[in-house]
Backbone as a ProteinNet text record, in pm:
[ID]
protein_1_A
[PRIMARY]
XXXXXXXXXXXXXXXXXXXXXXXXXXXXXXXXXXXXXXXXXXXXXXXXXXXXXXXXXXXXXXXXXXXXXXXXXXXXXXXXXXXXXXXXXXXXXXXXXXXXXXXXXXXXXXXXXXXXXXXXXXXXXXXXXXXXXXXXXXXXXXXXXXXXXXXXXXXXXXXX
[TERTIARY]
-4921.8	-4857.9	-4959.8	-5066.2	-5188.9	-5218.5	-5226.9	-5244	-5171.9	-5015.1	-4926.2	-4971.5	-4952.3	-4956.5	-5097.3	-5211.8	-5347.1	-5306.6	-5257.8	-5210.4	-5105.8	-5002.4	-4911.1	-4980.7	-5089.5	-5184	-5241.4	-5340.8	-5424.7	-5335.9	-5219.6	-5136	-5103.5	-5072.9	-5041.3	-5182.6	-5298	-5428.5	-5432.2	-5408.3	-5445.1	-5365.8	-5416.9	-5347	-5337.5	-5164.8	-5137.4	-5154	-5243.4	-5258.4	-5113.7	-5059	-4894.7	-4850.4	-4805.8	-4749.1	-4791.3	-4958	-4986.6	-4990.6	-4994.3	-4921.8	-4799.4	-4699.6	-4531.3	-4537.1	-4596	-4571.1	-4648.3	-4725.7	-4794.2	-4685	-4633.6	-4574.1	-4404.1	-4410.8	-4233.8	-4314.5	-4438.2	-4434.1	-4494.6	-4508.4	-4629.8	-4566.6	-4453.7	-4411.7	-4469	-4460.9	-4534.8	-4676.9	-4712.2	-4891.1	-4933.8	-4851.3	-4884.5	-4864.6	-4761.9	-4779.2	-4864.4	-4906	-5022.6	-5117.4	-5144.8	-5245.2	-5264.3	-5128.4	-5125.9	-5138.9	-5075.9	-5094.1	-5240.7	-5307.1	-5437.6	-5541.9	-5514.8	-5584.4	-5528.1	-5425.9	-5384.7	-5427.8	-5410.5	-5475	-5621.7	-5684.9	-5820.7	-5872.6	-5815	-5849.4	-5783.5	-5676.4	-5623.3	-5767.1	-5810.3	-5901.2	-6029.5	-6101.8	-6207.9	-6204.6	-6115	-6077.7	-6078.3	-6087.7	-6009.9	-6155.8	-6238.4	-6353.4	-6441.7	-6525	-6641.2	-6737.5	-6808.3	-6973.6	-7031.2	-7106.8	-7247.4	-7378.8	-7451.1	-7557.1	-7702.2	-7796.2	-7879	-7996	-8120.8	-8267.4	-8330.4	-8421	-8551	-8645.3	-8756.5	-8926.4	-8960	-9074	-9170	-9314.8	-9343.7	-9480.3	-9562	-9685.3	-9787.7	-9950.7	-10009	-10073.4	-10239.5	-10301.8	-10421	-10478	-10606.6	-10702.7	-10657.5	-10538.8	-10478.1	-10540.5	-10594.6	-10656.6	-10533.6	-10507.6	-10400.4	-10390.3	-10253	-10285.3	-10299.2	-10295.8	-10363.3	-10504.2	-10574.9	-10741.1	-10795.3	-10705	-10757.9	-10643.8	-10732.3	-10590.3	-10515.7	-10591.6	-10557.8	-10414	-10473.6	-10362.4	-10299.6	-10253.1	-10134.9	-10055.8	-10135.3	-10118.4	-10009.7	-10028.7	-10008.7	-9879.2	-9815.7	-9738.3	-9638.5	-9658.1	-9537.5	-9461.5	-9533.4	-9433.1	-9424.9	-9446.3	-9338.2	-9422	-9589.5	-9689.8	-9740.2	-9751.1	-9724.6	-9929.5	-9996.9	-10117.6	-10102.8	-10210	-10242.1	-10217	-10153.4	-10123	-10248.4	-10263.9	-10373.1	-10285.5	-10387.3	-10381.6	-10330.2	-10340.1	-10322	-10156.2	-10075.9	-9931.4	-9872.4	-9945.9	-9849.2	-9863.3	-9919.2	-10003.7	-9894.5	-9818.6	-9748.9	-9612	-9553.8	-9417.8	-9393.8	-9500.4	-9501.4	-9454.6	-9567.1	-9540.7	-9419.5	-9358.5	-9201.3	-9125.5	-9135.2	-9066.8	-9069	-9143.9	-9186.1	-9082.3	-9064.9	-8957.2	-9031.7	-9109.5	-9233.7	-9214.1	-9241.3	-9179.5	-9027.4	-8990.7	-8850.9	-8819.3	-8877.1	-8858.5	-8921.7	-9016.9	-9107.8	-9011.3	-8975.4	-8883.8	-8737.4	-8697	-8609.6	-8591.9	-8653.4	-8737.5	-8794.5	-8868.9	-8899.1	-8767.3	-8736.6	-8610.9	-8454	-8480.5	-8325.9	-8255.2	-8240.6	-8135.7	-8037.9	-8050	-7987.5	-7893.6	-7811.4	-7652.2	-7630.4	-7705.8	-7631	-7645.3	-7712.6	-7691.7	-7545.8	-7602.4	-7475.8	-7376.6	-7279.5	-7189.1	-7090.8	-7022.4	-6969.4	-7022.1	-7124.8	-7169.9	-7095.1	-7091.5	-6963.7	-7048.2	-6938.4	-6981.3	-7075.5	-7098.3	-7208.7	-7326.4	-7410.5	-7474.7	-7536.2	-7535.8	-7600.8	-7716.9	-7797.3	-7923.7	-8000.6	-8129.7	-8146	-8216	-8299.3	-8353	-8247.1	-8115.3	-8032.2	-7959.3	-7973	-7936	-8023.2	-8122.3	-8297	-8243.3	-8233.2	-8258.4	-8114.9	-7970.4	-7867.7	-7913	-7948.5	-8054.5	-8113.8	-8187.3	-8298.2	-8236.9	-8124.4	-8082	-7999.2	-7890.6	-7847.5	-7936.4	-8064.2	-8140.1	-8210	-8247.9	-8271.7	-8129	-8004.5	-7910.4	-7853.8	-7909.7	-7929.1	-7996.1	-8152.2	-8267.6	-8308.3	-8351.8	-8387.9	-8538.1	-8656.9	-8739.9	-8769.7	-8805.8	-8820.5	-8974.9	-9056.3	-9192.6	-9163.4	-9193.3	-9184	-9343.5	-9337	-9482.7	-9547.3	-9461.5	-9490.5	-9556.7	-9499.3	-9591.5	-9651.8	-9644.5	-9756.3	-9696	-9603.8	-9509.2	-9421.9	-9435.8	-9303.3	-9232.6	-9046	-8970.1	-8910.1	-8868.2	-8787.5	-8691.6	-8545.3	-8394.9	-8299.7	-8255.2	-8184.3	-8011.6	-7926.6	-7808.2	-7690.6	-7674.8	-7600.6	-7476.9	-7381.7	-7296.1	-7318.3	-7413	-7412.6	-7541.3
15077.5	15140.4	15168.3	15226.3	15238.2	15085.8	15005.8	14842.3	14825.6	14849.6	14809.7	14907.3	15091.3	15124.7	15110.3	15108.6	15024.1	14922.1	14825	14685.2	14681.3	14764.7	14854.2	14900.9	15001.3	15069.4	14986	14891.9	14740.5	14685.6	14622.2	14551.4	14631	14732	14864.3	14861.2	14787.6	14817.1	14729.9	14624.9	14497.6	14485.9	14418	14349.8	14181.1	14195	14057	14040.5	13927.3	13897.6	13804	13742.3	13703.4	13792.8	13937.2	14065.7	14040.6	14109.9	14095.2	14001.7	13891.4	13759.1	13764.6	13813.8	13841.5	13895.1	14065.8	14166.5	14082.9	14025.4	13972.6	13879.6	13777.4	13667.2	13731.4	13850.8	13940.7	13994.4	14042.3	14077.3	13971.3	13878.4	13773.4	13765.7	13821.8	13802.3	13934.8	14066.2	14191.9	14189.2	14092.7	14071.9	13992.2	13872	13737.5	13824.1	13932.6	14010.3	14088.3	14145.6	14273.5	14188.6	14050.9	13981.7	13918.6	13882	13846.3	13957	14062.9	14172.4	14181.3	14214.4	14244.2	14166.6	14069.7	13940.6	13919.5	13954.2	13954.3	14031	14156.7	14319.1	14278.8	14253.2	14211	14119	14022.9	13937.9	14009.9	14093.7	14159.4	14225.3	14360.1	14465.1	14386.2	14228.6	14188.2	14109.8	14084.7	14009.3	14114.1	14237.6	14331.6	14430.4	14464.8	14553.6	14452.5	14532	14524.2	14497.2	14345	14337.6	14440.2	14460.9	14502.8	14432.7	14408.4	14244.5	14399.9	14336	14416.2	14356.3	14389.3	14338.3	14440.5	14385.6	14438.9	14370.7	14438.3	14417.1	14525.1	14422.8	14514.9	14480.9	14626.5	14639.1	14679.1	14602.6	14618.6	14674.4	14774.4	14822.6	14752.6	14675.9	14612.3	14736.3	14605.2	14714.7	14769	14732.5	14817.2	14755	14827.4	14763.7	14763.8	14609.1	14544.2	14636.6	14641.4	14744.8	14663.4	14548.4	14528.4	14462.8	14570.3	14562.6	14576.5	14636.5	14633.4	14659.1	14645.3	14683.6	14823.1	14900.6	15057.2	15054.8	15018.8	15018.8	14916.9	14812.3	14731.4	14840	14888.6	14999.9	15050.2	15191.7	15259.8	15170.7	15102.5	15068.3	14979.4	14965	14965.3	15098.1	15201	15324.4	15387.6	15316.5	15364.8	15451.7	15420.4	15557.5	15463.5	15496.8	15428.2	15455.3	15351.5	15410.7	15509.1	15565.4	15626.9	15621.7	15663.4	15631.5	15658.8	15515.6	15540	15662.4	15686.5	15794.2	15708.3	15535.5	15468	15474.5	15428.8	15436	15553.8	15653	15814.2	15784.1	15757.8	15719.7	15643.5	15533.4	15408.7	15483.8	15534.5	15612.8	15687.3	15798.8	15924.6	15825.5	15773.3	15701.1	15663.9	15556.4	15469.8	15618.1	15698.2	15811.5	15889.9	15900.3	15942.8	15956.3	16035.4	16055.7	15988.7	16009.9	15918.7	15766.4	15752.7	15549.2	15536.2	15582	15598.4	15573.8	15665	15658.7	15557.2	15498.3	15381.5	15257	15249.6	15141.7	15099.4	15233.3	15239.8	15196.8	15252.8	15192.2	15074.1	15032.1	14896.4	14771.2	14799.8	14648.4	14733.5	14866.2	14885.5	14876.1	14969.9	15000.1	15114.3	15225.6	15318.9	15249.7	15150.8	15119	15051.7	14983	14938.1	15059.8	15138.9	15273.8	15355.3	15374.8	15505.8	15371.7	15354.1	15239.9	15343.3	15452	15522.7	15669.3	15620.1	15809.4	15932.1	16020.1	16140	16173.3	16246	16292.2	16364.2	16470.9	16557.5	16524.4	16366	16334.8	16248	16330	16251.3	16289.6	16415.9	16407.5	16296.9	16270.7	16130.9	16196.2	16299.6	16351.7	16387.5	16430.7	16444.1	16280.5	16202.2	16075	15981.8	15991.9	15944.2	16009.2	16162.8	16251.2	16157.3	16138.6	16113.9	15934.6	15901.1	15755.7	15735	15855.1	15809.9	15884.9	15973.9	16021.8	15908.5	15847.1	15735.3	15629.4	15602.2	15511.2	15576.8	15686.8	15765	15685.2	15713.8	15733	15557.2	15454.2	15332.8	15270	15328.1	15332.4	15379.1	15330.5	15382.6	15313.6	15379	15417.6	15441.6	15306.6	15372.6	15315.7	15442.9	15409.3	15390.6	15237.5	15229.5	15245.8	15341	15414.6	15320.1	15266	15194.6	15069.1	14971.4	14893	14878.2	15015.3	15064.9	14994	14942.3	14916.7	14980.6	14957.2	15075.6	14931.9	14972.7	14945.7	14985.9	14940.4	14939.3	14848.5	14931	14846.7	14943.5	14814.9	14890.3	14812.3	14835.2	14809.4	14869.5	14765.9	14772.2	14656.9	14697.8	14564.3	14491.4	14491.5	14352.9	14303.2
-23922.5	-23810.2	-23698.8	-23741.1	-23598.1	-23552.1	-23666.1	-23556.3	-23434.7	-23480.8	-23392.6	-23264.9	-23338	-23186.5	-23076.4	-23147.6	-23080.4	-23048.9	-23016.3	-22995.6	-22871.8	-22923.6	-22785.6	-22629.3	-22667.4	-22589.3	-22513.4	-22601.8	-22504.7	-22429.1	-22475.5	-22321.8	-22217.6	-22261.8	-22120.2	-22025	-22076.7	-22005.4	-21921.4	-21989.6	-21915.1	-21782.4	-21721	-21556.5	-21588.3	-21495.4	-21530.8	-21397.7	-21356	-21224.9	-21209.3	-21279.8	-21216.6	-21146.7	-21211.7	-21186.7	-21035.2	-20964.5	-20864.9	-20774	-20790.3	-20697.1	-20613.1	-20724.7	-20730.7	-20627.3	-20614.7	-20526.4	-20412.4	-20399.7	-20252.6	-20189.8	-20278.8	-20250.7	-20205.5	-20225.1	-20200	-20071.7	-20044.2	-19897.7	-19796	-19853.8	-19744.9	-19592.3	-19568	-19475.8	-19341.2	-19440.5	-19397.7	-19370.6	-19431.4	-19472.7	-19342.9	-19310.3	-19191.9	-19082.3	-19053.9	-18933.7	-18891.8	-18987.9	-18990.3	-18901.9	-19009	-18957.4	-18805	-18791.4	-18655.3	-18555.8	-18582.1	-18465.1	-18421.8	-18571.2	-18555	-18463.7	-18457.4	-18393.3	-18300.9	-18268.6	-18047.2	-18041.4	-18080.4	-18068.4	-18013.9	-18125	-18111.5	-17974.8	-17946.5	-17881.8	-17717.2	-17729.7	-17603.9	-17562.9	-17636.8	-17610.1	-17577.3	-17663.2	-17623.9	-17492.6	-17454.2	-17283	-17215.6	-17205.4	-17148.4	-17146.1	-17235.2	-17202.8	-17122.6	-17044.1	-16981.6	-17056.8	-17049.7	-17091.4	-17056.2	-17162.9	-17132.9	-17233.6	-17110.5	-17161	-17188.5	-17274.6	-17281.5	-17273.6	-17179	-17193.7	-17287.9	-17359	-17440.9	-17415.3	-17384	-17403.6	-17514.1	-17577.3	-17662.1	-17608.1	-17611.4	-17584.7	-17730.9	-17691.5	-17810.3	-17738.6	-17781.6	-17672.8	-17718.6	-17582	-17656.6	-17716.9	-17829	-17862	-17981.3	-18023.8	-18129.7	-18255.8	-18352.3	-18464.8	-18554.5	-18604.1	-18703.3	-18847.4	-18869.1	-18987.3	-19063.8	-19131.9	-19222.6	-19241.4	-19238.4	-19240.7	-19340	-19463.9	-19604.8	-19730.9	-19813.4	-19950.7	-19927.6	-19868.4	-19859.7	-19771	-19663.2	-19579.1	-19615.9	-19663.9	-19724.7	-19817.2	-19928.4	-20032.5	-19953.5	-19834.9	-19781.2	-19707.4	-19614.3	-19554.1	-19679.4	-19805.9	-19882.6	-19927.2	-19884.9	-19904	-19797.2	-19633.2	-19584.6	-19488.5	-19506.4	-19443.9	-19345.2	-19243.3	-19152.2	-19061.3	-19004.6	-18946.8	-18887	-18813.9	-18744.8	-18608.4	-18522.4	-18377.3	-18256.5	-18203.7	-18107.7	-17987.5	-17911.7	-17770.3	-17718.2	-17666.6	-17601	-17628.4	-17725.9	-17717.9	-17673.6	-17770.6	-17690.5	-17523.8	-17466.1	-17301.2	-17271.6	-17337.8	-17265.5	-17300.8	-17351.6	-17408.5	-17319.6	-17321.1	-17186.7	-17036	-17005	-16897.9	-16857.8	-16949.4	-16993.6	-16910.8	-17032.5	-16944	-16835.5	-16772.1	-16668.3	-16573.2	-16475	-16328.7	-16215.8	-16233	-16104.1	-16122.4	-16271.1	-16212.9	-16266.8	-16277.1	-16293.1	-16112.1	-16041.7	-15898.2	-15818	-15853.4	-15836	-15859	-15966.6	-15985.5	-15908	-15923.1	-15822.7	-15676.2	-15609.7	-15471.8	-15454.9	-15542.5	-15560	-15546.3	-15680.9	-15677.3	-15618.2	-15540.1	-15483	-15590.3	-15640.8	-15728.7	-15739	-15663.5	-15620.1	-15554.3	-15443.1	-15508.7	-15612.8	-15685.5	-15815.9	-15950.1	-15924.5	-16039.8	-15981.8	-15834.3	-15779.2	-15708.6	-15778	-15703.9	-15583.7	-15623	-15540.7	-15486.3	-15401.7	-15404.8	-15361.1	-15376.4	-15313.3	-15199.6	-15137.9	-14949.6	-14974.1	-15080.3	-15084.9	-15117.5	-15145.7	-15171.2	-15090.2	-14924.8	-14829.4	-14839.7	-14916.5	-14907.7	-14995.8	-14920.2	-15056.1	-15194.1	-15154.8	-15300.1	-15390.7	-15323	-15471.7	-15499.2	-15415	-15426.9	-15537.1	-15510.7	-15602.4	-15682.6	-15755.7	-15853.8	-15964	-15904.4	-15952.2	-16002.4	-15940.8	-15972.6	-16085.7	-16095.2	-16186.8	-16321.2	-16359.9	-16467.5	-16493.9	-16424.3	-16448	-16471	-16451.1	-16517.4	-16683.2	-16666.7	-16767.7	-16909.5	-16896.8	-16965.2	-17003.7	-16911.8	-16993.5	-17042.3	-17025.3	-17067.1	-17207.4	-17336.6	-17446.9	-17469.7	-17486.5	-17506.3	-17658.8	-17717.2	-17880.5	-17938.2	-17975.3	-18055.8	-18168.7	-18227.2	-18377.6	-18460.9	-18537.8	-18534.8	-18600.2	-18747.1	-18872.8	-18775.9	-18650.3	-18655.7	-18524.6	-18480.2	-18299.4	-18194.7	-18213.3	-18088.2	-18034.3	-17888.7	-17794.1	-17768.2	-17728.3	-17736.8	-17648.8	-17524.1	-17405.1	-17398.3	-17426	-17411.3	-17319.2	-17208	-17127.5	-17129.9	-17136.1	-17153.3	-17000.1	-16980.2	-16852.9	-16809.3	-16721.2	-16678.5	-16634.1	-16544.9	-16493.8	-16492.1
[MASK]
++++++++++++++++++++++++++++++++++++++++++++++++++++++++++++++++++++++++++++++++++++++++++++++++++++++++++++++++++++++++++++++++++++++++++++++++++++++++++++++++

C-alpha cells in the first residue's frame, strides 16, 4: 500500500510539458498580440525620442609610472587596491572642473546659444547668461577619475 501511495505522490510532482504546450497553444493568439503591441510600442517611442550622441576622451596624465612595475603591484591590483594617485591627476580633474574653463570654453567655440536655446527676458545680463551656460555645461558634462588605472574620463552627452 505505501508503494502505491509513493508512486501516486511522484506523478503529482512531475510536469508534463504536453500539459504546458496545450495552455500556450489555447492562448497563442493572446501571446502574438502582446508581442505585436510591444514592438509598434517600441518602435513608436524609438522614432519619436530625441538622440542623444555622446563624445568621450580619456586622458592619461604623462609621467605616470605603469602599475605594473612589479609582482607587488600585480599582487595588489588583483584585489582591487588600486596605486597610488599622482598630484598630477588630482591637478587635471580639479581643472576639468573648474568654472574658469568651463567659461573659457564657452567663449571660445560659442556655445552659449547652443546651451541656452531660449533665454528668458530676465537674462539680459550676460554674467547671469555665462553663469546659466556653464551649469548647463556642468550638467552634460561627467568628469570621472578611474583611480585603479590613473585615468580621467571626460563624457559629454548632448543632442546635437
Amino acid at each position: 500500500m505505501e508503494e502505491g501511495a509513493r508512486q501516486c505522490v511522484e506523478d503529482a510532482d512531475e510536469i508534463n510539458l504536453l500539459d504546458l504546450v496545450k495552455v500556450i497553444w489555447r492562448h497563442r493568439w493572446f501571446i502574438i498580440w502582446i508581442v505585436v503591441i510591444a514592438v509598434v510600442a517600441t518602435a513608436i517611442v524609438s522614432l519619436i525620442m530625441t538622440p542623444i550622441y555622446e563624445a568621450k576622451a580619456v586622458i592619461i596624465p604623462s609621467g605616470v609610472v605603469s602599475k605594473d612595475t612589479g609582482a607587488a603591484s600585480l599582487f595588489a591590483s588583483q584585489f582591487g587596491i588600486a596605486p597610488p594617485t599622482t598630484h598630477l591627476s588630482a591637478e587635471i580633474v580639479n581643472t576639468l572642473k573648474s568654472n574658469t574653463l568651463k567659461e573659457k570654453i564657452i567663449k571660445k567655440y560659442n556655445l552659449l546659444p547652443i546651451l541656452i536655446e531660449k533665454p528668458s527676458p530676465e537674462d539680459k545680463d550676460e554674467n547671469k547668461l555665462m553663469w546659466k551656460g556653464i551649469r548647463r555645461l556642468e550638467k552634460i558634462t561627467k568628469i570621472n577619475f578611474i583611480q585603479k588605472d590613473n585615468i580621467v574620463e571626460i563624457t559629454v552627452q548632448f543632442k546635437d
